[in-house]
C-alpha positions as CSV (number, residue, x, y, z in Angstrom):
1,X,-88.6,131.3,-29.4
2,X,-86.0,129.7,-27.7
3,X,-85.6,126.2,-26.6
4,X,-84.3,125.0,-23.5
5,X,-82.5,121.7,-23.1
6,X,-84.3,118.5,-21.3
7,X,-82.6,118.0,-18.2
8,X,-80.6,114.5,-18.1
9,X,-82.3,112.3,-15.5
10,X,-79.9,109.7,-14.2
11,X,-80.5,106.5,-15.3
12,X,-82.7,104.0,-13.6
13,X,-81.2,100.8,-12.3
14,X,-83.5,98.7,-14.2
15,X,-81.6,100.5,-17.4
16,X,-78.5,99.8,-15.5
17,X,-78.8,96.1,-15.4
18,X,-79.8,95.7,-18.5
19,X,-77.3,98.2,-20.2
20,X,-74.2,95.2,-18.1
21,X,-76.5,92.4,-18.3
22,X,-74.2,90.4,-20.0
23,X,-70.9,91.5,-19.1
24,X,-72.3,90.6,-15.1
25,X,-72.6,87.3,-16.4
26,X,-69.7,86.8,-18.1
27,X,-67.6,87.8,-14.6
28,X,-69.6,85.9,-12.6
29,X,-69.6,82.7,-14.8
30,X,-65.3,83.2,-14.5
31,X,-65.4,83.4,-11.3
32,X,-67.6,80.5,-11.0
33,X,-65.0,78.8,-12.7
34,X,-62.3,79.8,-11.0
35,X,-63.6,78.8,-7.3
36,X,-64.1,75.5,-9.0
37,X,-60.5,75.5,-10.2
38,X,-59.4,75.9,-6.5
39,X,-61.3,73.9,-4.7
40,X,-59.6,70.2,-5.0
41,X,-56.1,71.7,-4.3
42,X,-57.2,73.9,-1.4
43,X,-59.2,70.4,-0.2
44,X,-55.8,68.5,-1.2
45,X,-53.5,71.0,1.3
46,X,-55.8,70.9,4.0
47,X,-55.8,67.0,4.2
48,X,-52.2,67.2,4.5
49,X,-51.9,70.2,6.9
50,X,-51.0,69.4,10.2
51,X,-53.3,67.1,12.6
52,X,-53.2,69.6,15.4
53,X,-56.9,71.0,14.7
54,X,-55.9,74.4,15.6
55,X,-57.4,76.6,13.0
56,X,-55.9,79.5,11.3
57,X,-52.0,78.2,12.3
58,X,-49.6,78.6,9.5
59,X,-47.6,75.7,9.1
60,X,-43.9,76.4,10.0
61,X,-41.2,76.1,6.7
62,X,-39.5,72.6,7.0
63,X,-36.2,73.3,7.7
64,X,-33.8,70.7,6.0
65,X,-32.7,68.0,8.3
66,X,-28.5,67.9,9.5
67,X,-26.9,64.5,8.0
68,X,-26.9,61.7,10.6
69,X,-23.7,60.5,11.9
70,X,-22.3,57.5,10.4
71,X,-23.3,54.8,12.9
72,X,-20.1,52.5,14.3
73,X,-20.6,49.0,13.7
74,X,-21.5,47.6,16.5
75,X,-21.3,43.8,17.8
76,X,-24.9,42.1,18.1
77,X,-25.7,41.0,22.0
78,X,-25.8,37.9,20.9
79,X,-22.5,37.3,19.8
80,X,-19.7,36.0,22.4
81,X,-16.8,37.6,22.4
82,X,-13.6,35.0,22.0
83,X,-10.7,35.7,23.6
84,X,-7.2,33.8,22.9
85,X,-7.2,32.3,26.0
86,X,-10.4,30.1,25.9
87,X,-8.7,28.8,21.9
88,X,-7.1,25.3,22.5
89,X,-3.4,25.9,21.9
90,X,-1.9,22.7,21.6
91,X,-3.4,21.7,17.7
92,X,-1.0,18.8,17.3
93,X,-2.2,15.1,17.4
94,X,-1.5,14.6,21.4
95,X,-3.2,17.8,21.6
96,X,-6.0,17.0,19.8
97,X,-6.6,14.1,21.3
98,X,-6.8,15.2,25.0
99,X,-8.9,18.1,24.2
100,X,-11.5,15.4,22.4
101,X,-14.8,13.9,23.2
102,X,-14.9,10.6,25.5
103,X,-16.8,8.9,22.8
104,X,-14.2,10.5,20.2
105,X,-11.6,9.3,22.4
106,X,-12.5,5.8,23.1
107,X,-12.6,5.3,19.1
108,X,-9.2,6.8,19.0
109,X,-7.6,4.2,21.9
110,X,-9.3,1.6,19.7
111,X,-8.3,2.1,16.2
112,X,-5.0,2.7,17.9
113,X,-5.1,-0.9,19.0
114,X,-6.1,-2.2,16.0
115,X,-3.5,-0.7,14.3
116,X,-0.6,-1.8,16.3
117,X,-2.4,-5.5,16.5
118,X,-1.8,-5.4,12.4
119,X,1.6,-4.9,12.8
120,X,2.2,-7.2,15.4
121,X,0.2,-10.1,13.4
122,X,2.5,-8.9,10.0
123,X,5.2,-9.6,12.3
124,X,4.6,-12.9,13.9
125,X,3.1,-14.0,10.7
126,X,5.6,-13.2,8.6
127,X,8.4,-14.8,10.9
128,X,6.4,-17.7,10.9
129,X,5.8,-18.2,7.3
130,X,9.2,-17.4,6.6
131,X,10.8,-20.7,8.6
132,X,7.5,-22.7,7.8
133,X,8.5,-22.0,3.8
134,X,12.2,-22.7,4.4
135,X,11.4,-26.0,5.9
136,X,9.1,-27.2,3.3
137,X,12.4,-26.7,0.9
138,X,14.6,-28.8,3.0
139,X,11.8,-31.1,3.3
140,X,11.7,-31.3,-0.8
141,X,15.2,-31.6,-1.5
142,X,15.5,-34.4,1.0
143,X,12.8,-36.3,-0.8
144,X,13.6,-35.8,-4.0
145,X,17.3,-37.3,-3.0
146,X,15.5,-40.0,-1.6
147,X,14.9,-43.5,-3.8
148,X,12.6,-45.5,-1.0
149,X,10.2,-44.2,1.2
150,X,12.1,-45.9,4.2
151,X,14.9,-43.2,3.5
152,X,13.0,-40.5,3.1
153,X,11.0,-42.0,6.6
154,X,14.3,-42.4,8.5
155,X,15.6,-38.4,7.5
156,X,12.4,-36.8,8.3
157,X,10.4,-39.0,10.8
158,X,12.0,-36.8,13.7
159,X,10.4,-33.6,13.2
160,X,6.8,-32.1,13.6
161,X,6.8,-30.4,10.1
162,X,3.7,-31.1,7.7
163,X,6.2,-33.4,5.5
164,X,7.3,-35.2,8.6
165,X,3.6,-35.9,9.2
166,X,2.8,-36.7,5.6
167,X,5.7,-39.4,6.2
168,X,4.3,-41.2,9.1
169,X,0.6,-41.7,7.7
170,X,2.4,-43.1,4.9
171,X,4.1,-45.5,7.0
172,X,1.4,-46.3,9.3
173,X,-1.2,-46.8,6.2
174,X,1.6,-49.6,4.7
175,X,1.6,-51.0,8.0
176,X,-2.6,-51.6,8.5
177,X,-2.2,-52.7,5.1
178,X,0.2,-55.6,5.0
179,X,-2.4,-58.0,5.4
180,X,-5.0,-56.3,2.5
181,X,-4.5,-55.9,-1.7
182,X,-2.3,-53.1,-2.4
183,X,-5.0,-51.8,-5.2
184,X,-6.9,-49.1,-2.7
185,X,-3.5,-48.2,-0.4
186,X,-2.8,-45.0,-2.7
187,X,-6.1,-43.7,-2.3
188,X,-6.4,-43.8,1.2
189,X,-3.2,-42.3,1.7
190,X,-3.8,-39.8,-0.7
191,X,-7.1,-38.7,1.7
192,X,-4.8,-38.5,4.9
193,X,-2.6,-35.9,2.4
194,X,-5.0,-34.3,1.5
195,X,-6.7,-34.0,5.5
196,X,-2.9,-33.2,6.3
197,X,-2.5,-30.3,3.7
198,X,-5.7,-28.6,4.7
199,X,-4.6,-28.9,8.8
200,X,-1.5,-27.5,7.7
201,X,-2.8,-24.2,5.5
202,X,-5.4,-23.5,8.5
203,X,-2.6,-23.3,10.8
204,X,-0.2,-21.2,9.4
205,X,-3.1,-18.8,8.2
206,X,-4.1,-18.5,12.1
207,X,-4.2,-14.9,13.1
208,X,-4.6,-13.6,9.6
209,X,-8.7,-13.1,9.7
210,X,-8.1,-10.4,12.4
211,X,-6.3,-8.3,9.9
212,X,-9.6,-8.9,7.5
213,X,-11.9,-7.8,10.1
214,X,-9.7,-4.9,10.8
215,X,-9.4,-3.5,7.2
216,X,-13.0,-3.6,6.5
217,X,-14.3,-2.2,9.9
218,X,-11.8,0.8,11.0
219,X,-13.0,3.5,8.3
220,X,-16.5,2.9,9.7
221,X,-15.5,3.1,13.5
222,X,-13.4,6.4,12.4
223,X,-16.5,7.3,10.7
224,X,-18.4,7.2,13.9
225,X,-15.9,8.8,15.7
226,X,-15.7,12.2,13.3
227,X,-20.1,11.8,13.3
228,X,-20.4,12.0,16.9
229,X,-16.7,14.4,17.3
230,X,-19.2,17.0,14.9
231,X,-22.0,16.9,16.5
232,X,-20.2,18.0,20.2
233,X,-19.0,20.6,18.2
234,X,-22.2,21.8,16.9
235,X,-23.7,21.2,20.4
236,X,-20.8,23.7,21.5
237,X,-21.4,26.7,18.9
238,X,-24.9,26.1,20.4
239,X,-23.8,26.7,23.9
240,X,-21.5,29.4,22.9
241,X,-24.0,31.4,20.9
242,X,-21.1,32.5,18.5
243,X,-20.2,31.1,15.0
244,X,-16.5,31.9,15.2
245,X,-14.5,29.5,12.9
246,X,-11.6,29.8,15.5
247,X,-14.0,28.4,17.9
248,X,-15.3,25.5,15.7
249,X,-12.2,24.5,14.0
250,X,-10.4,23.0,16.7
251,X,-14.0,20.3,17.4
252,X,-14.0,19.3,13.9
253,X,-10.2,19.1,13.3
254,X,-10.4,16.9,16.6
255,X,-13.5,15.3,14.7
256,X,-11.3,14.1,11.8
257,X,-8.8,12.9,13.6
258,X,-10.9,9.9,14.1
259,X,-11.2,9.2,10.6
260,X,-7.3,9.8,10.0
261,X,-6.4,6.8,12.4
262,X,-9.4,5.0,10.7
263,X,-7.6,4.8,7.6
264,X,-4.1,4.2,9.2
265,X,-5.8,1.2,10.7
266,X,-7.5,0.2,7.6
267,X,-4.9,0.5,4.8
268,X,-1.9,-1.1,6.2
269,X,-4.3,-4.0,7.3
270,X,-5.7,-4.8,3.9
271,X,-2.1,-4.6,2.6
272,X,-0.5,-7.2,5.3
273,X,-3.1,-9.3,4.5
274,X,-3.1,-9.5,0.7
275,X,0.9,-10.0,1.2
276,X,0.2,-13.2,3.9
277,X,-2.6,-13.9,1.6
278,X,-0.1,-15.0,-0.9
279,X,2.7,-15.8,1.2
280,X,0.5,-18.6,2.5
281,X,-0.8,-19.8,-1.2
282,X,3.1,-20.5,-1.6
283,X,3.2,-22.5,1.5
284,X,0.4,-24.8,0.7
285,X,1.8,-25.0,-2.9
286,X,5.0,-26.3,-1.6
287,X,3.0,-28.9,0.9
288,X,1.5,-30.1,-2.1
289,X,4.5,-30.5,-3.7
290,X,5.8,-32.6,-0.6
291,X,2.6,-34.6,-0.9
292,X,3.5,-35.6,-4.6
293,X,6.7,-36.6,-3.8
294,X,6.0,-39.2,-0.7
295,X,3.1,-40.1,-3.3
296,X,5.4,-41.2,-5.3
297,X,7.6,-42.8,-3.2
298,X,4.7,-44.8,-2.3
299,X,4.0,-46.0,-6.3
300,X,7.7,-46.7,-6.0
301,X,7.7,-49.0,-3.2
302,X,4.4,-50.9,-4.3
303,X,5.9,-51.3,-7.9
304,X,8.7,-53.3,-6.2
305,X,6.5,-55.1,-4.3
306,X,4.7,-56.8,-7.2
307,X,8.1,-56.7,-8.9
308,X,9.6,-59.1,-6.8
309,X,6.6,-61.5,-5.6
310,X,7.1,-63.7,-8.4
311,X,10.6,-64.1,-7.5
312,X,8.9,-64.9,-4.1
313,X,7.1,-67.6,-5.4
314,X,8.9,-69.0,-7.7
315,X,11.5,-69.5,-4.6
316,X,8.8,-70.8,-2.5
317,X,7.9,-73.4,-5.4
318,X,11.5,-74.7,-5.4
C-alpha cells in the first residue's frame, strides 16, 4: 500500500511570532536604544540651528571669513592738533617772562626789586662801614697818643664821629661835676658810653633788617609765583583738551622761573647780611675800645686831681 506524503501547510503566524519572539525583541530593544542615543545631540543641534523658524532649511556651510585690514591709527576727536605756530618761540628769560601770568609776573617785577635793593643796601652799607671803621682807627691812635683828656678833647672835639661824642660827654660830665665828689663821675660817664655805643651800632646797622626780611621771604613769594604759574597751566591743557608736553612745557618752565629769581633774591641777601653782620660786630668792637681809652683818660685826670689837692692845701695853709 502506498503512502502518500502530508502536504506542508504554511505556518501560522501565531507559530511565526513565537518561532522570532525573541530575536523581535532583541531589535527592537536596540533600536530603543539607539533613538535614545540620538536624541540629546539632535535636541543640542536644533537649539543652535538658525533662529529663522523656517522648517526643513539646511543651514548654509560657513564660509571662512577674509582677514580684516589692519586699521590706521587714528587721532581721537578729542585731541587738538598743535601746530608750531601756536608754541611760544622765544624760551629765554625775557621771553618767558612776557609770555607769563599777571600774577606770575607781578612776583617776578618784585623779587626783581628785592634783589637789586640787596645789592644796593651791600653797597651803601659797605661804603659806609668801610669809612665809619677807618675813622674809629684814627680815633684810637689819637687817643692812645694822648696823656690828658684835654688833648685828646682839643684833637677830636671837632668832628661828629662816635669818639668825638664819647669826648664831649666826658667833658661836659667833669664840668656838672666840679662842684660834687669825684667818687660816682666814672660811673655816670661810663652810662653816657655805654648810651653812646648802643646809638652808634643802631645807626650804622640801619638798612641791614631789609636784607633779613628779604632772605627769609623771597623763596616763599617765588613759591607762590611757580603755585599759581602751574595751575594757569593746568587751567590751559584744560582749555586746550590736549596733553601735549610741547604745549605744557613752556607754562611750567615760565612757572619756575618764579622760583629761580626767588632764590637769586634770597641767597645773595642772607650772604650780604651775614658779611654786614660781622662787619658791624667790628665796628662796635672798635667803639668800645674808644670808650676804654677816654675811660681811661678820665681815671687819669681824677688821679691827678687828688694827687695834687694836698699840695693845694698845704699852699693855702701857708
Amino acid at each position: 500500500m502506498q503512502i502518500r506524503p502530508r502536504p506542508e501547510r504554511a505556518p501560522s503566524i501565531q507559530a511565526l511570532v513565537r518561532r522570532h519572539r525573541f530575536p523581535a525583541i532583541a531589535i527592537v530593544a536596540g533600536m530603543l536604544l539607539l533613538a535614545a542615543a540620538l536624541a540629546p545631540s539632535a535636541f543640542a543641534q536644533s537649539n543652535t540651528g538658525p533662529a529663522s523658524g523656517q522648517p526643513g532649511t539646511a543651514a548654509a556651510p560657513a564660509v571662512p571669513a577674509a582677514p580684516a585690514p589692519a586699521a590706521a591709527p587714528s587721532v581721537p576727536a578729542a585731541e587738538h592738533s598743535v601746530t608750531t605756530a601756536e608754541l611760544p618761540q622765544d624760551l629765554t628769560p625775557w621771553g618767558m617772562f612776557l609770555h607769563a601770568d599777571l600774577i606770575v609776573k607781578i612776583v617776578m617785577i618784585g623779587l626783581a626789586a628785592a634783589s637789586l635793593i640787596t645789592w644796593t643796601v651791600w653797597l651803601a652799607k659797605s661804603l659806609e662801614l668801610r669809612g665809619a671803621r677807618a675813622e674809629a682807627r684814627r680815633g684810637l691812635r689819637t687817643l692812645a697818643n694822648c696823656a690828658t683828656l684835654a688833648q685828646a678833647h682839643a684833637q677830636l672835639h671837632g668832628g661828629a664821629s662816635p669818639i668825638a661824642q664819647l669826648l664831649q660827654a666826658a667833658a661836659s660830665e667833669i664840668r656838672q661835676s666840679a662842684s660834687l665828689r669825684g667818687d660816682g663821675l666814672k660811673e655816670r660817664i661810663a652810662w653816657q658810653f655805654e648810651r653812646i655805643e648802643m646809638a652808634a651800632g643802631r645807626k650804622i646797622s640801619r638798612g641791614t633788617g631789609i636784607l633779613a626780611t628779604i632772605g627769609s621771604t623771597a623763596p616763599f613769594i617765588g613759591l607762590f609765583g611757580t603755585v599759581w604759574g602751574i595751575m594757569d597751566s593746568f587751567v590751559g591743557i584744560s582749555k586746550a583738551h590736549t596733553t601735549n608736553l610741547a604745549v605744557v612745557a613752556p607754562g611750567i618752565a615760565e612757572a619756575l622761573l618764579a622760583t629761580a629769581l626767588g632764590l637769586v633774591a634770597a641767597i645773595p641777601a642772607v650772604m650780604i647780611y651775614n658779611v654786614l653782620a660781622r662787619s658791624t660786630a667790628h665796628y662796635r668792637a672798635l667803639i668800645g675800645d674808644a670808650s676804654a681809652q677816654v675811660m681811661k683818660l678820665v681815671s687819669r685826670d681824677l688821679e691827678r686831681v687828688k694827687l695834687s689837692k694836698p699840695e693845694l692845701m698845704s699852699q693855702a695853709a701857708e
